[in-house]
N, C-alpha and C positions, 0 to 999 in steps of 0.2 A: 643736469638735474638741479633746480632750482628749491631752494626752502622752503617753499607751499609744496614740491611732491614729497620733500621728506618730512613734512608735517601730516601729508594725509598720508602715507602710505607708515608712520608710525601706528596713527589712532585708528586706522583699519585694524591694523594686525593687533594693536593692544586691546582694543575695543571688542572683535570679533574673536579674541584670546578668551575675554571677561565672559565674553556671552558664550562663545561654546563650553567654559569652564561650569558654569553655571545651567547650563542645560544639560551636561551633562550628570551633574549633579541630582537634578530634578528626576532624570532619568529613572533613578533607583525609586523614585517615592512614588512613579505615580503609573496606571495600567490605562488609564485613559486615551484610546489611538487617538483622538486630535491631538493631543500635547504631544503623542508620543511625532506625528507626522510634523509637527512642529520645530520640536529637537532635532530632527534628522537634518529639517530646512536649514535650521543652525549649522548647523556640524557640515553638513554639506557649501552653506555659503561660506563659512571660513577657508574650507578647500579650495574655493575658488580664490576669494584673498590671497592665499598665499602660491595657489598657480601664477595670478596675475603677478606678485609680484616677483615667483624668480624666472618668468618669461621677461622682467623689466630689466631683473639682471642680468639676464642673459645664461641664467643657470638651466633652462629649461630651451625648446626648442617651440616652436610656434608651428611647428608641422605635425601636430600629434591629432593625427585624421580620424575618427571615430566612421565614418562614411570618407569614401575620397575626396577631397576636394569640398564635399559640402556640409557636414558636420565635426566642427572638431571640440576639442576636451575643453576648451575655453568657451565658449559658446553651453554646451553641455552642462558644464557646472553653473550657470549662469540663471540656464531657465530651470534644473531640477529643483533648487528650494522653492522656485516659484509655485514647482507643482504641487510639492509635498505641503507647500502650506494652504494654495488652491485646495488639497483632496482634505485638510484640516477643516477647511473651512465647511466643507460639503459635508462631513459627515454632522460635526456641530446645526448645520441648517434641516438635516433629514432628524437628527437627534431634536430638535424644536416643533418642527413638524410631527413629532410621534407623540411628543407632550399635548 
């Protein structure tokens, strides 16, 4: 492991430490489901952060199957902020629409 991965594999987890801190925070202030599907996207992409990185160290196993062979827990955390912030966004577009 060379000093550009432990430069990013720092400012991932310091980074995505800042923002889940910080979403979570928000958390308490606010009732709105877009933010609230947004936070989650947070909280959940830092999961993955930190999956990826102790599968790097070797603290985790790469065999953690959610389906056999064709979905597993690294892939999983990967696309669900995508959705949570996808289904953020849909509701914000039917909420404009209602306007």
């Amino acid at each position: 492991m060379d000093v550009r991965d432990i430069v990013m594999i720092l400012s991932q987890i310091s980074f995505g430490a800042i923002a889940t801190f910080l979403a979570i925070l928000y958390w308490s202030h606010t009732r709105d489901i877009a933010w609230l599907l947004i936070i989650m996207g947070v909280i959940i992409h830092y999961g993955q952060i930190m999956y990826s990185t102790f599968m790097m160290f070797g603290v985790l196993s790469d065999e953690l199957f959610i389906i056999k062979d064709v979905l597993d827990i690294g892939t999983l955390l990967s696309i669900i902020p995508l959705i949570f912030i996808s289904l953020a966004f849909i509701v914000m577009l039917v909420r404009f629409k209602r306007d």
